[in-house]
N, C-alpha and C positions, 0 to 999 in steps of 0.2 A: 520230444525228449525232455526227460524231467531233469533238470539241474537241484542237485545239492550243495546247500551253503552252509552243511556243517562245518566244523571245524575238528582235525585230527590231534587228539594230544599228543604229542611226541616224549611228555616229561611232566613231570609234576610232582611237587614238593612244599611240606606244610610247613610255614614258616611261624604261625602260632596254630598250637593246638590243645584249649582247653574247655572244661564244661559250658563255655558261655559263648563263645566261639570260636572257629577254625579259619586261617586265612591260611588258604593255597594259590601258589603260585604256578601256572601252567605256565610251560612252552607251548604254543602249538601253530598248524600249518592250517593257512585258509585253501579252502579250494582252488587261488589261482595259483599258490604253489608258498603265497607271503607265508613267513613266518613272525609271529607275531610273541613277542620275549621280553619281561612276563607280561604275563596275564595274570590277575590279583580274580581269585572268586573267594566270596565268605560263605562255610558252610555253618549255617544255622540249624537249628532243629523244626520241626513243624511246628507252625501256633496254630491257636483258636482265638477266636474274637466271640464274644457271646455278649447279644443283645436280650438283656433280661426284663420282662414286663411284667409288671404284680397285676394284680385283677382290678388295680385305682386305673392303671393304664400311666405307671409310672415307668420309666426308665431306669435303671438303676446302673450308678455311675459311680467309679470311683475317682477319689481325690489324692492324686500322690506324687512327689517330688521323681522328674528327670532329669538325670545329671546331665544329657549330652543338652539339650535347654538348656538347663542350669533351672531352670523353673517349675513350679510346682499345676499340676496340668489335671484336667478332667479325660478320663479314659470310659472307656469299658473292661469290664473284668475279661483277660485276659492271659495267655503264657504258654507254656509248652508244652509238645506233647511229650511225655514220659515213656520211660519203656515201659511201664508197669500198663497203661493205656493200648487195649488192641487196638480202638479206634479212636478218631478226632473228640467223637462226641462225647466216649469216656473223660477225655482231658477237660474237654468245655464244661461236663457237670461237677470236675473236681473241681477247675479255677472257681468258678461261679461260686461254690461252697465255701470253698477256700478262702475266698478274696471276702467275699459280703457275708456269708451266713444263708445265704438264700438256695432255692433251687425246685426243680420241680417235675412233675412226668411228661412235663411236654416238652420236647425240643425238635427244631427241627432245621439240618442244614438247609442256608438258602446263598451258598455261595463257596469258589474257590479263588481263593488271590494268588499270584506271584506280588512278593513285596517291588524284585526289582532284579527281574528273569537276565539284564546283562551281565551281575555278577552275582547275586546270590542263589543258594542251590535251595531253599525251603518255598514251600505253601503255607499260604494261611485258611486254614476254614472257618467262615462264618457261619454261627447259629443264632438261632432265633427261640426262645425260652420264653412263655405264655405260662402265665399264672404262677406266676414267680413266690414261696413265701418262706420269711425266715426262719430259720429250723436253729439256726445254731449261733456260736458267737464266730469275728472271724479266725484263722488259722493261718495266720501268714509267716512269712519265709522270715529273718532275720533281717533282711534286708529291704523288707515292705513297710509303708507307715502310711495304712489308707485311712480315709475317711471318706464315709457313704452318701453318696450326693441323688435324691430320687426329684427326679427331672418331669414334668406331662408331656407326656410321647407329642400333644400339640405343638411344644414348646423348642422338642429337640433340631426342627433346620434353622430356626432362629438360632438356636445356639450355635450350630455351625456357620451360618451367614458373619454372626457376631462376633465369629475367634477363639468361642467360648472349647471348641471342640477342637484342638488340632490334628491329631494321630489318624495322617490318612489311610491305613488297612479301616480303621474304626469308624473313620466316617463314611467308608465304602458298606462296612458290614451294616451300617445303620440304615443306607440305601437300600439294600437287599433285605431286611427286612421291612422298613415301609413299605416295598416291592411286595412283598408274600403278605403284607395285612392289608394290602389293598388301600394304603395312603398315598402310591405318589404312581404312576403309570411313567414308561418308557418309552416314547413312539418309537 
C-alpha cells in the first residue's frame, strides 16, 4: 500500500501579488485529516544561473549591491525567465548578455535547483557557457549597478571556502559545472 503525503488545498488566497513576487496564503488538510491555517508559499518566477567561461578560463562574475544583505556581493549573472523566453536557455543567454556583454554558442544545462521546495513554487536552472566573449556594453535593468569581476575558474572554491561567494543556488550551479568540466568528481 502506497501512502500519500500530499497535501489538499482546501482555499487559498494572494495576499501580495506583484511583478517581483506573489505570497499565497493556503488552507489546507494533511493526510491525517490536520488542517493546517495558513500556509504562506512565495510564488516566484523561474531563474537561470549561468556560469560563464572566456577561452583564459575565467569566470565571469558580477559585482552588485543586495538589499536583503544590505551588502554589496559577487554573484553570477543571473534572473528570470521572461515570457518572451520559450526556454530556460533563452533567458541564461539574454541575462548573460544583459548583465556583462558577453556570450556565446555554447551553452549547456548542467543542472535543476528548487531554491527552497517547502515554500516557494520556482526552479532554478543552471548553465554552463564555454568560450564566453564580449560582443556588447552591458544593458541593465534601472535597478542593476554591476561591476564585472573575471575570476580563474582555479581560484573560484577558494572563493567560496573564503566567503568571497555567498548566493547558495550560485554556488550549487558552480558545482555543477566544475561537475561537467571534469574539475571536481562526486563519489
Amino acid at each position: 500500500m502506497v501512502n500519500s503525503f500530499d497535501w489538499i488545498v482546501l482555499k487559498s488566497r494572494h495576499i501580495v501579488k506583484d511583478r517581483w513576487i506573489s505570497v499565497r496564503s493556503d488552507t489546507c488538510q494533511m493526510p491525517n485529516g490536520t488542517i493546517v491555517d495558513p500556509y504562506y508559499v512565495l510564488e516566484y518566477p523561474t531563474w537561470v544561473n549561468v556560469v560563464a567561461l572566456t577561452k583564459n578560463q575565467e569566470v565571469i562574475l558580477v559585482k552588485q549591491y543586495r538589499h536583503g544583505l544590505k551588502k554589496t556581493i559577487l554573484e553570477l549573472p543571473s534572473g528570470a525567465v521572461e515570457a518572451e523566453d520559450v526556454l530556460p536557455v533563452e533567458a541564461a543567454k539574454r541575462e548573460l548578455l544583459e548583465e556583462t556583454g558577453y556570450t556565446s554558442n555554447n551553452f549547456f544545462e548542467t543542472g535543476i535547483l528548487s531554491p527552497n521546495p517547502a515554500n516557494h513554487t520556482n526552479l532554478t536552472h543552471c548553465f554552463l557557457a564555454t568560450d564566453v566573449e564580449r560582443i556588447a556594453d552591458l544593458k541593465l535593468d534601472v535597478t542593476e549597478e554591476i561591476d564585472l569581476v573575471l575570476l580563474p575558474l582555479e581560484k573560484i572554491i577558494q572563493a567560496i571556502d573564503n566567503g568571497i561567494l555567498l548566493q547558495t543556488l550560485h554556488i550549487s550551479s558552480l558545482f555543477f559545472a566544475l561537475k561537467k568540466l571534469g574539475k571536481v568528481q562526486f563519489c
